[in-house]
N, C-alpha and C positions, 0 to 999 in steps of 0.2 A: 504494500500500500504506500503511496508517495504522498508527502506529505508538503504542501507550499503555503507560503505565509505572507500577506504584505500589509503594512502599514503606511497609512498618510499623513504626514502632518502641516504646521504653518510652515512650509518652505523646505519639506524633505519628503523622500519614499523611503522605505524598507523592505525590502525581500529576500525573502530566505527560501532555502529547497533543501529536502533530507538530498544524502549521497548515494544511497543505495538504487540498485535497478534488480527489481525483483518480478516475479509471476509465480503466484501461487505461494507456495513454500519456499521454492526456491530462491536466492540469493546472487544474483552474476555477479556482482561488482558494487564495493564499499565506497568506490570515490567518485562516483558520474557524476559529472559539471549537468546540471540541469539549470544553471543562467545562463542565457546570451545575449552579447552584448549586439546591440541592431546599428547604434552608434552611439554617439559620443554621450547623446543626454537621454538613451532608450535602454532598458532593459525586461527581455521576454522571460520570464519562465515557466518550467511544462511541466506537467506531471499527467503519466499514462503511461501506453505501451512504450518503451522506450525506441525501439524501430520507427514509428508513429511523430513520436516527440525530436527526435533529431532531423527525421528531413522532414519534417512540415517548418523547425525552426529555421534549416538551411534554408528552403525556399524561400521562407518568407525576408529574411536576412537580404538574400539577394536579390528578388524584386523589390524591396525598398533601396537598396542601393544601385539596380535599374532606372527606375523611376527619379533618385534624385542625378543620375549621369543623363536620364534624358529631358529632363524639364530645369536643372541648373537651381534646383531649389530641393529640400529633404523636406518631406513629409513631418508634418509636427506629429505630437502623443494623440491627437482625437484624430487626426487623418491616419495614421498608422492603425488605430486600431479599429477603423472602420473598415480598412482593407485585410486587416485580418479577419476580420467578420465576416465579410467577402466572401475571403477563402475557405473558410469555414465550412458556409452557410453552400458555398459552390460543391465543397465535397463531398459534403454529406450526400445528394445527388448522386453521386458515382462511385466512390468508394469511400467511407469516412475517416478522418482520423480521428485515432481516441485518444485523442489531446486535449486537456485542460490547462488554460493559459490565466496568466498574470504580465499584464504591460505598464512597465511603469518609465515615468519619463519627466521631463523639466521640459518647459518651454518659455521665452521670455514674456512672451504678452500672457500667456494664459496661466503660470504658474507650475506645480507641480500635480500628475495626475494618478492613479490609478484604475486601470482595467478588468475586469475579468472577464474571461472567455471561454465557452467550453461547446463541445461538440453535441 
């Protein structure tokens, strides 16, 4: 069971993720990075299948940094995570991932935000 945590406050986020990647009983690994960093003021984190959660993170990773190479402008924290909703929302349709997400991020005009997102 994975377990993810975030906090908000005046002028900060928190987020935290257990280390382990389990299924069932079993145990694969005690140190899996389950934050990623999208950039500089973004951070995603996933808790589910672990297959699931690394390349739904990859993708998304990278069409955000698509997106800011073709429009010369990055995505703030509510357009980020409207597009992960997107994607989501698109998957679920064809094959889903069982990804449960936390976005959290800085922005100058809007402040600091937190997301959550699940399949």
């Amino acid at each position: 069971m994975d377990s993810v945590f975030g906090l908000v406050g005046d002028g900060f986020a928190i987020i935290a993720a257990d280390a382990s990647a389990a299924r069932s009983i079993l145990v694969f690994k005690h140190d899996e990075d389950k934050i990623m960093e999208l950039d500089s003021h973004k951070l995603l984190v996933s808790a589910g299948t672990p297959a699931d959660c690394a390349t739904f993170n990859e993708y998304i990773q990278r069409n955000l940094k698509l997106y800011e190479l073709n429009n010369d402008v990055s995505l703030g924290t509510h357009g980020a995570a409207h597009f992960i909703r997107g994607e989501l929302a698109t998957a679920l349709r064809k094959g889903p991932y069982q990804a449960n997400l936390l976005l959290a991020g800085h922005d100058a005009q809007t402040g600091v935000a937190l997301y959550q997102m699940d399949y």
